[in-house]
Steps between C-alpha positions, in 0.01 A plus 500: 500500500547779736138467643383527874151235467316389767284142473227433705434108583879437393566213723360243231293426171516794281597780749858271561581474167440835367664611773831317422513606123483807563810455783643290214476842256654651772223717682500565877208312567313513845264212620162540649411195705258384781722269645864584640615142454402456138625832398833455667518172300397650150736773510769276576388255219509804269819627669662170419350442168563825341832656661263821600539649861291757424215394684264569779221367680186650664199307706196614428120323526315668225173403635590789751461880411730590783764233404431626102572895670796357719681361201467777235600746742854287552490453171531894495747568746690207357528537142619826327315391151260248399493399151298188493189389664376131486179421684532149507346363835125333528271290654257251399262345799211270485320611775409900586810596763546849613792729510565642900373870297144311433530469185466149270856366447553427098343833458751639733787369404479426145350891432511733743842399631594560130328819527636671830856424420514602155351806648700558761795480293395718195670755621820335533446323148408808303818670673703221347346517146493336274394256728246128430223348692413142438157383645517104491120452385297174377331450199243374797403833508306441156246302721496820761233765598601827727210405750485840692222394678653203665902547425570256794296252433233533796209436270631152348854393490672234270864526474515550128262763512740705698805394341352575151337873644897578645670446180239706298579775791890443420442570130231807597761623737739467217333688263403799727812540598665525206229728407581751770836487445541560178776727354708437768717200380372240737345200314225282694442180318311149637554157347365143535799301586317130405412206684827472677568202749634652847355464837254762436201233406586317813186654665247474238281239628225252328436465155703778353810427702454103401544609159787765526706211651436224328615719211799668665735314323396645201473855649780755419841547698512785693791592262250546235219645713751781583658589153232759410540646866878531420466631148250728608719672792823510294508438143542782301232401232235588735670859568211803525212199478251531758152386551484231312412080644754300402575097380837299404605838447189581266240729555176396537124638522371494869131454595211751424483663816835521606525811212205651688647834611233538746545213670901539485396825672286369773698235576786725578283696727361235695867352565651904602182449749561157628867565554471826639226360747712260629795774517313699715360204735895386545555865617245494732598170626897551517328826701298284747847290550725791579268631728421194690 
């Protein structure tokens, strides 16, 4: 596989294992990760497990739209070609946090980091056609509602609420994109990897997190979690497909509103606006710095 991918989240869970088959098929893969520690360790895991060297790693905390800037422009000046993007990372939290930009975190980091990177990068993708995006989704996002009045949960937060409204965004993001793309050999598809046992459910709290781990053990592997992530970015069955929500390889229906062009449409304007308003207030304050 003479790929150059790029994983988001690929320190564990799903992220690590699709991003050591597709080092396994061969592919120069390069690791996003939050933590310098963990990524040095699952790049050498992979390293030792599949023979690959051809591997990076780059730091990034996607709750951050400079960090999310900072990374795809080295990703730029690093790479000559990207064939394969997996956004992978995400967040789950009980309680209402906010990112340092303002903004709530699972909403952050589960869509719009998904949204400014794949965005920052289209250029480099669509220069490297034909070229795949993967959007890790949920079929959570069947219990989800685009909430534009109240996107960071300000009005009433529950931690489901949010996670379910981010992974509707990841399969309206999907959709859109795909949309405005079209014709120019870059497939966007999302997919619902299952209820997968990794660390990830470690912060849901109270009933709902009760349940998830006293049924863990039943849960999938992250092996199987990630198969559709790994078809989906390499196999050549799924060659020129694009904008479709995918299964166990299968593609399914996804809720009513997430085929709402509209919405699709204001979404994506509302996320250009909160990432370019934060853009412009990390200017201004990498200003203020310099000149103090």
């Amino acid at each position: 596989m003479d790929k150059v991918c790029l994983v988001t989240g690929a320190n564990s869970g799903i992220g690590k294992v699709t991003a050591t088959e597709l080092a396994r098929a061969g592919a120069t893969v390069v690791l996003v990760c939050r933590d310098r520690g963990k990524g040095e360790a699952a790049m050498e895991a992979i390293r030792r497990e599949t023979g690959n060297d051809k591997l990076d790693l780059l730091l990034a905390d996607l709750s951050e739209v400079r960090q999310i800037e900072t990374l795809a422009g080295t990703v730029k000046a690093r790479l000559p070609r990207l064939d394969v993007l997996v956004n992978n990372a995400g967040a789950y939290n009980t309680k209402r946090l906010l990112t340092p930009d303002g903004y709530e975190t699972t909403f952050a980091v589960n869509h719009l980091a998904y949204f400014l990177l794949t965005v920052e990068l289209l250029d480099l993708l669509k220069a490297s056609a034909p070229a795949r995006i993967v959007n890790v989704a949920s079929d959570a996002h069947r219990g989800g509602r685009i909430n534009f009045d109240d996107l960071h949960g300000e009005q009433g937060y529950g931690g489901w609420k949010a996670y379910a409204q981010s992974k509707l965004a990841n399969v309206l993001f999907s959709y859109e994109l795909s949309r405005r793309v079209h014709g120019m050999n870059l497939s966007v598809n999302a997919m619902h990897p299952g209820g997968v046992a990794t660390n990830f459910f470690n912060n849901i709290k109270g009933p709902i997190g009760a349940v998830t781990r006293l049924f863990a053990p039943l849960m999938r592997t992250p092996e199987q979690g990630a198969d559709t992530v790994v078809w989906l970015a390499s196999s050549p069955e799924v060659e020129g497909v694009a904008g479709r929500y995918f299964a166990d390889r299968k593609e399914r229906r996804s809720n009513r509103e997430s085929y709402d062009p509209e919405v699709a449409r204001r979404l994506w304007e509302v996320s250009e606006q909160l990432s370019h308003a934060c853009s412009i207030s990390n200017a201004s304050n990498s200003a203020t710095e310099t000149a103090a």
